[in-house]
C-alpha positions, 0 to 999 in steps of 0.5 A, a space after each residue: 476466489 481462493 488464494 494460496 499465501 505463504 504468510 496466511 495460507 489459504 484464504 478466501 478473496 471476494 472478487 469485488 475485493 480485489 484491486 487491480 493495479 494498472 500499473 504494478 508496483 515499483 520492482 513488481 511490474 508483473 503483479 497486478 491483482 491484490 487484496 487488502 487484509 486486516 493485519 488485527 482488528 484494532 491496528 492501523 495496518 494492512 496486508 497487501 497481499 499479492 494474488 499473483 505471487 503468494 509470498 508477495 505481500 506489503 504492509 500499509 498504512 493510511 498516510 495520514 494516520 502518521 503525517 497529519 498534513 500529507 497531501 498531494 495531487 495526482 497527475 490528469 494521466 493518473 486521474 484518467 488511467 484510475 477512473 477517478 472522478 472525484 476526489 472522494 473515490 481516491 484513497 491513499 496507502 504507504 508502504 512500511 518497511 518494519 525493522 529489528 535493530 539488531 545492534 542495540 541491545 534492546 532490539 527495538 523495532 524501526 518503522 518507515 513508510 514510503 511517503 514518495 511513493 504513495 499507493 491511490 486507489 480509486 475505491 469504488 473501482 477497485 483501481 490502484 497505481 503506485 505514484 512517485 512524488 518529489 522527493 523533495 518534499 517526502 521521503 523514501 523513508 520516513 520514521 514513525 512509531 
């Protein structure tokens, strides 16, 4: 299938690439259909890319690749609503958010990853929801380099 993005043009999407989220993403209820793109060959990051609205795409990272020890369980309706059957099929993604200080002279770059709000994918079905977490144990927004 191909798809028009306004950060990549147009690319070509595998149809058994493609996740479908049973619930859209928080703000973006009425975005279902997404494809997860390499953001280079050697980085941790990826573009979720929104097949519904093409200037629509996320930036994610695997969670433990920044929090050694995150973890977490997910609800029996979640369990049921992914088709998970084993924890194998589940995998998990967090959003970043990429900033430019503009204030310091130097202009550095802050990262943040949205650890409340984690991203489980069911791997083999290709099945995907965003679950809030308790925000008191993760953050919103969780600084990283």
């Amino acid at each position: 299938m191909k798809i028009d993005t306004t950060r990549f043009g147009t690319i070509e999407i595998d149809n058994n690439k493609i996740i479908n989220f049973v619930r859209g993403i928080l703000g973006f209820p009425k975005d279902k259909r997404y494809a997860l793109l390499p953001h280079r060959e050697d980085s941790p990051f990826f573009w979720l890319q929104s097949l519904d609205s093409p200037e629509l795409a996320f930036i994610v990272i695997n969670p433990s690749l920044i929090v050694s020890d995150y973890s977490f369980e997910v609800s029996d309706d979640i369990e049921k609503s992914l088709e998970l059957e084993s924890p194998e099929q589940a995998e998990s993604l967090v959003i970043v958010t990429i900033r430019r200080n503009e204030i310091n002279k130097d202009k550095k770059i802050e990262m943040t990853a949205n650890l409340l709000g984690p991203i489980v994918i069911n791997v083999e079905k290709r099945l995907a929801c965003q679950v809030v977490l308790d925000p008191n144990k993760y953050p919103v927004r969780y600084e990283f380099n």
